[in-house]
TIKOLMI-942018 format. One record per residue (C-alpha): x, y negated, z; residue in one letter. Coordinates in steps of 0.1 Angstrom, whole numbers, plus 5000, padded with zeros to 4 digits. Each point is the difference from the previous one (the first is absolute). Layout:
<atom px="X" py="Y" pz="Z" type="A"/>
...
This chain:
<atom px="5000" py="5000" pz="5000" type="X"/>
<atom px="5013" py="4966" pz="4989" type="X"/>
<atom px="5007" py="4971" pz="5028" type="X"/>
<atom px="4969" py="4981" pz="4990" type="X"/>
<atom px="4974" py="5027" pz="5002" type="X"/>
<atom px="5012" py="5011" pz="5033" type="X"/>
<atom px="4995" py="4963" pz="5009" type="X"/>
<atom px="4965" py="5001" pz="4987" type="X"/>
<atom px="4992" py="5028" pz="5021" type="X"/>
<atom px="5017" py="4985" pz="5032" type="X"/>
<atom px="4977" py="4966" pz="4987" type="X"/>
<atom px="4971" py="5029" pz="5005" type="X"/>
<atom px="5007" py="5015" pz="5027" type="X"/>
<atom px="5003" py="4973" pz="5020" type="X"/>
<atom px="4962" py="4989" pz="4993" type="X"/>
<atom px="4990" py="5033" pz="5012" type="X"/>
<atom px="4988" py="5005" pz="5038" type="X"/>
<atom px="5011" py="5030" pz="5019" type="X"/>
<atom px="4968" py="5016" pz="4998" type="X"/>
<atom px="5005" py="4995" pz="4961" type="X"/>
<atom px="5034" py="5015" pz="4996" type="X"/>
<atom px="4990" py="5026" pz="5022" type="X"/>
<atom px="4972" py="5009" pz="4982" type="X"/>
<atom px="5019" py="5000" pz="4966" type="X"/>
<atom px="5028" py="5020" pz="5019" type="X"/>
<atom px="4975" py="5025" pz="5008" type="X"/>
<atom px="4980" py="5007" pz="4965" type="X"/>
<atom px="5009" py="5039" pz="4985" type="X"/>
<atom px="5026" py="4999" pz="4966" type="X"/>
<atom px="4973" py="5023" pz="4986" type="X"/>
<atom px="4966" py="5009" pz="5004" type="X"/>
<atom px="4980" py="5030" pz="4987" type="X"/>
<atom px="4964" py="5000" pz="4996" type="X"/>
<atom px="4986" py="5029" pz="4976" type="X"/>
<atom px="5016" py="5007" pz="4972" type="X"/>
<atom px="5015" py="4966" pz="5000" type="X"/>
<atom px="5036" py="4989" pz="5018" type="X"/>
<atom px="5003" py="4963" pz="5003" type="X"/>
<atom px="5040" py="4990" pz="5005" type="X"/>
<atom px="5015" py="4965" pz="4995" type="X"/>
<atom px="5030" py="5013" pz="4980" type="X"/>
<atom px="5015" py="5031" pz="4987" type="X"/>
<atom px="4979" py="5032" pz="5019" type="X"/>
<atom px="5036" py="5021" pz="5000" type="X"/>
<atom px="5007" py="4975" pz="5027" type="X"/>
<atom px="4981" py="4974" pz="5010" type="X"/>
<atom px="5026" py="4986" pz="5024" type="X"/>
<atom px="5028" py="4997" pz="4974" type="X"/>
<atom px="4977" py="4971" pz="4981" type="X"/>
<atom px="5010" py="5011" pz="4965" type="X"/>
<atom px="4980" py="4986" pz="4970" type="X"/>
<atom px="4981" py="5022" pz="4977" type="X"/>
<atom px="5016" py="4983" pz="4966" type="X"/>
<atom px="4996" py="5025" pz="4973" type="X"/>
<atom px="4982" py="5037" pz="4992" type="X"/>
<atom px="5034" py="5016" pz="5019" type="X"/>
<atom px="4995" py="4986" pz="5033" type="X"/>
<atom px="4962" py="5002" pz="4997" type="X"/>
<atom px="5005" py="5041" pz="4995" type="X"/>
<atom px="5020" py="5000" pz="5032" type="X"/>
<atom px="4971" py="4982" pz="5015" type="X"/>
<atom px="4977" py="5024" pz="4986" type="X"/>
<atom px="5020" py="5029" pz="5011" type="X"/>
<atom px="5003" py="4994" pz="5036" type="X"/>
<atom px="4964" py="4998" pz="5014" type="X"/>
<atom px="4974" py="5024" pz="4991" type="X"/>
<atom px="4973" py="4972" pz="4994" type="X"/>
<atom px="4984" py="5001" pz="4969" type="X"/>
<atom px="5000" py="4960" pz="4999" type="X"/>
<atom px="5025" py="4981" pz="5012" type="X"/>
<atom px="5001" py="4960" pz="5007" type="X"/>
<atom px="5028" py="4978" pz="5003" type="X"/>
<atom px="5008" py="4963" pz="4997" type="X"/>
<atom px="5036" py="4989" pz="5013" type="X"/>
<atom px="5015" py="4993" pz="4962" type="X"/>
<atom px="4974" py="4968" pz="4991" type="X"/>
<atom px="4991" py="5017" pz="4966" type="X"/>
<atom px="4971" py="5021" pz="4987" type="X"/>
<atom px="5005" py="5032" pz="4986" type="X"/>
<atom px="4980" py="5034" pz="5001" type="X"/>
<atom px="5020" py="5031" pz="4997" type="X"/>
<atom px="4990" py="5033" pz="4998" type="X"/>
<atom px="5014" py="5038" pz="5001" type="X"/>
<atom px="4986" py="5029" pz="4981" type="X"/>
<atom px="4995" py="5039" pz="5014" type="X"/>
<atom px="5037" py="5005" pz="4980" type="X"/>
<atom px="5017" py="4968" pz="5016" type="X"/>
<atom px="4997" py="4981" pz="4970" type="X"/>
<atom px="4996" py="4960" pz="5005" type="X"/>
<atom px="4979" py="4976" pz="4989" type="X"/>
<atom px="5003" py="4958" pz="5008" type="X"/>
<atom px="4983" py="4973" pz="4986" type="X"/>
<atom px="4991" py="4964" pz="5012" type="X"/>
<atom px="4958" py="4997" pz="5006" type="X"/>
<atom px="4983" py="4974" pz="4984" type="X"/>
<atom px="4978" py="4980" pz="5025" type="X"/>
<atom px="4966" py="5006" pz="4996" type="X"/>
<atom px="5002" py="5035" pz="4989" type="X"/>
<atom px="4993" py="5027" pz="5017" type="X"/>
<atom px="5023" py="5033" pz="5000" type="X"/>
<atom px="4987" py="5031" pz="5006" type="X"/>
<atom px="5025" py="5019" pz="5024" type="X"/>
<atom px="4994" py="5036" pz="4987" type="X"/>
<atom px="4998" py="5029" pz="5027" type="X"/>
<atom px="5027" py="5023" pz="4979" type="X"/>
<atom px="5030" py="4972" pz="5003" type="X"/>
<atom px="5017" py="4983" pz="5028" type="X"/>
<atom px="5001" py="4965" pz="5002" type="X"/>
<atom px="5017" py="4969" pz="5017" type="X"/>
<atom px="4987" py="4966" pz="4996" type="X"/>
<atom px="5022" py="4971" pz="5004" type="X"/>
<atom px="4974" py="4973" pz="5007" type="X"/>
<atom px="5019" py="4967" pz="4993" type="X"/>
<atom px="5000" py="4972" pz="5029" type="X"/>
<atom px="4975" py="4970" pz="5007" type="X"/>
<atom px="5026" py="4980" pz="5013" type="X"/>
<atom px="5031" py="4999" pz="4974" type="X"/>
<atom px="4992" py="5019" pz="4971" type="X"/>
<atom px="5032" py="5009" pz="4981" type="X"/>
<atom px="4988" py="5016" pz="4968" type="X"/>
<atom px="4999" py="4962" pz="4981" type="X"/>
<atom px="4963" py="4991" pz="5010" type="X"/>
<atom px="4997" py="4975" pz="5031" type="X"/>
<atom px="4959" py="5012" pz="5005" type="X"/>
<atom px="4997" py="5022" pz="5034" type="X"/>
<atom px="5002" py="5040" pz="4990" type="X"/>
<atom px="4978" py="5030" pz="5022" type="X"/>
<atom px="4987" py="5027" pz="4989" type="X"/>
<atom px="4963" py="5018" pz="5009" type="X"/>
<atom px="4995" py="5038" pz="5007" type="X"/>
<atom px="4967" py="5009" pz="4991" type="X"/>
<atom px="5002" py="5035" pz="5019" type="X"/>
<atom px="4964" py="5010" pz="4989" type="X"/>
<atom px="5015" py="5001" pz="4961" type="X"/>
<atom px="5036" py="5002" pz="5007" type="X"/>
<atom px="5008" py="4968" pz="4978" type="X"/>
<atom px="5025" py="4975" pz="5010" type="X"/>
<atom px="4994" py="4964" pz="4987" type="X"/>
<atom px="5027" py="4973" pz="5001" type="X"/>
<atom px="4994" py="4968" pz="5005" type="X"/>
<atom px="5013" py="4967" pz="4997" type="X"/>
<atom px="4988" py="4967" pz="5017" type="X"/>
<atom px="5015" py="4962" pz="4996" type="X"/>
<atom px="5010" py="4976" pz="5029" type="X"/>
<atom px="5014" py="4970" pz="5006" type="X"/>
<atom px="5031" py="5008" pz="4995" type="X"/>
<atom px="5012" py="4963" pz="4996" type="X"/>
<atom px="4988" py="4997" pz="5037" type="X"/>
<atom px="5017" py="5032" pz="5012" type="X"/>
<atom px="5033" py="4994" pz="4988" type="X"/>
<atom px="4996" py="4960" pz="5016" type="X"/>
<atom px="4999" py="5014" pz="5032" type="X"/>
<atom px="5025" py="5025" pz="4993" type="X"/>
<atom px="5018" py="4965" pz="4995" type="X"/>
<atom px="4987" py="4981" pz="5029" type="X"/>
<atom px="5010" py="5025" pz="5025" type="X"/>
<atom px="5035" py="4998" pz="4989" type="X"/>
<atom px="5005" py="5033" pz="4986" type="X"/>
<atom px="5020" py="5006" pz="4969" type="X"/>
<atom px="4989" py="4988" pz="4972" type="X"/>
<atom px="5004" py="5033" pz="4974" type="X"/>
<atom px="4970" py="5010" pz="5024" type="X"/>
<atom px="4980" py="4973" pz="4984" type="X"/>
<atom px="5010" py="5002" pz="4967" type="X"/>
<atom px="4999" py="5033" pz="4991" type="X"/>
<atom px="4962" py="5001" pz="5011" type="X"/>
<atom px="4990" py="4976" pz="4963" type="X"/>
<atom px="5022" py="5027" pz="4985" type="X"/>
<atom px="4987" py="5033" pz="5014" type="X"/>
<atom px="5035" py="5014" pz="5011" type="X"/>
């Protein structure tokens, strides 16, 4: 981590009460519910932080949980990944607004993007929807003031690539 993120987390943790951090401290690195894991980062090990960037390190994420559905965030950039009965992989980045039907005889990891920096190119908020009923996933993406955000990433003296990448998506 590079001297002025760290600072941008210190900048965050020091507007968070104990109770806050505690509670933060205290929330699982994975949680299973179904046939669905939810992880932050890589499921092979949540508490390494690794980014899922490419079809390779989704497989590994794939591999190491028996969930049928996996969910992870952590890299800032949509993506849907999936693994077939013979380990073959399959990635491609959704399209907001349409849904994807997450067939029963593949694995799949879903990368769901960030609200907060975006680094795929598009400033607009990204989530994702899990329609369990149907088993589709739906991407979405929402605008902000992103103008407005990256001021008071200004105001509160924090450093400025913070604020400018936001315009940018990166």
């Amino acid at each position: 981590m590079n001297a002025e993120a760290q600072a941008a987390i210190e900048w965050t943790r020091g507007r968070l009460s104990a109770p806050q951090r505690r509670f933060l401290a205290e929330l699982p690195l994975e949680l299973s519910e179904e046939d669905r894991l939810y992880v932050h980062s890589d499921a092979s090990s949540p508490a390494r932080w690794r980014y899922v960037q490419d079809a390779a390190d989704a497989g590994r994420s794939i591999i190491a949980t028996p969930a049928q559905i996996s969910f992870c965030g952590h890299i800032h950039r949509p993506a849907l990944y999936s693994m077939s009965v013979t380990a073959k992989m399959t990635s491609f980045v959704p399209v907001a607004g349409v849904p994807v039907q997450l067939l029963q005889g593949r694995r799949w990891l879903a990368v769901l993007g960030s609200v907060g920096q975006p680094r795929d190119g598009n400033p607009a908020a990204c989530f994702a929807m899990f329609d369990t009923a149907k088993r589709e996933i739906t991407y979405w993406r929402a605008p902000y003031d992103v103008a407005a955000a990256a001021s008071k990433i200004r105001d509160n003296g924090l450093p400025l690539w913070l604020a400018d990448r936001l315009s940018a998506g990166r």
